[in-house]
C-alpha positions in Angstrom: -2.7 -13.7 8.1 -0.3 -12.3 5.7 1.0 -8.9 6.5 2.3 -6.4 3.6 5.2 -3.6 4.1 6.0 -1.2 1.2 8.4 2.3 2.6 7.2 4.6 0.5 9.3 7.4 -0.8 7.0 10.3 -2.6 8.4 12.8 -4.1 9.1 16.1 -3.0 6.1 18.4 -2.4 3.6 16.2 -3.0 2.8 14.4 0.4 -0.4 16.3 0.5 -1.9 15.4 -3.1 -0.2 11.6 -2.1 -2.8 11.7 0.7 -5.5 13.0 -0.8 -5.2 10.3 -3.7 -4.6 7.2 -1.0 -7.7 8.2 0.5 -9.2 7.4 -2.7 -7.3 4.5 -3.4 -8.0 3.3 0.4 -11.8 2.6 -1.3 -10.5 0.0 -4.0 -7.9 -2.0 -1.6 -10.7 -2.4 1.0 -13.3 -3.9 -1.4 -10.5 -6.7 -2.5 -11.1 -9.9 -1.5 -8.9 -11.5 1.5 -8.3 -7.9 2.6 -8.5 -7.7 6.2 -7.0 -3.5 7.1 -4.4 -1.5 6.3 -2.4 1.4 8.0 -0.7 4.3 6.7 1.9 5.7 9.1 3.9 9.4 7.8 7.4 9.6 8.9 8.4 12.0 11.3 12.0 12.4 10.7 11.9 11.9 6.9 9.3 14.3 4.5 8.3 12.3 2.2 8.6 9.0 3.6 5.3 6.1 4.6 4.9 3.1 5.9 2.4 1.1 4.3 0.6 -2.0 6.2 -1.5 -4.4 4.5 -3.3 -7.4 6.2 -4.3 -10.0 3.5 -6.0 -13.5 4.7 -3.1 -15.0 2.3 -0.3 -14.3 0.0 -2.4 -15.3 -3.2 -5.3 -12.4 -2.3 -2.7 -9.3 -2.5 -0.1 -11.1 -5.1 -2.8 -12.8 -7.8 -6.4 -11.7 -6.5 -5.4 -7.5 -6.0 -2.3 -7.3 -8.4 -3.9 -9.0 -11.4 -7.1 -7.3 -11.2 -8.7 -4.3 -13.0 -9.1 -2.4 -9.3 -5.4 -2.8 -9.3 -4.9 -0.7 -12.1 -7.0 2.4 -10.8 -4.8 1.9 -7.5 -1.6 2.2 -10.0 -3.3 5.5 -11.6 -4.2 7.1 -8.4 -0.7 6.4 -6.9 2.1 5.0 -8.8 3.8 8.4 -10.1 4.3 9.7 -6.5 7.0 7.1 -5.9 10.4 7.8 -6.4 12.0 5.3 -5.9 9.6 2.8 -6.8 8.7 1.0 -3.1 9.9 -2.7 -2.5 6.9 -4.7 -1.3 7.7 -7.3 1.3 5.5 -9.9 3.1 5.5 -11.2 6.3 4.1 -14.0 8.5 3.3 -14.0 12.6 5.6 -15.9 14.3 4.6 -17.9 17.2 6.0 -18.1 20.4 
């Protein structure tokens, strides 16, 4: 299991509309193949600010299978022009101990 984190920064004043649109782009990320669940967490100190956490099966189903599809492209539409800046997107494996 491959986990994704993106901090999201959304502009000012439009964490509600943000919201309302990732509810709608929660439908295309949870049809994707290799998708296992996600979390969206609001920041309680900082308007404005989410933490986004993807589980993928793999690497290649959120960096090739999601980001080079045509659902991907509806998910940049719905969302893309709340960000400012533009979120990093990091991945992240279990370690075992």
């Amino acid at each position: 299991m491959i986990l994704e984190a993106a901090m999201l920064s959304v502009r000012n004043g439009m964490e509600r509309d943000f919201e309302e649109a990732f509810k709608r782009a929660s439908q295309i990320i949870s049809n994707m193949s290799g998708y296992q669940s996600h979390q969206l967490h609001r920041c309680l100190e900082s308007p404005g600010k989410y933490l986004l956490l993807v589980q993928w099966s793999d690497l290649e189903s959120h960096t090739v299978g999601f980001r080079q599809s045509a659902q991907y492209q509806e998910w940049k539409r719905l969302l893309h022009h709340f960000y400012d800046p533009f979120p990093t997107v990091e991945h992240f494996e279990e370690v075992s101990l």
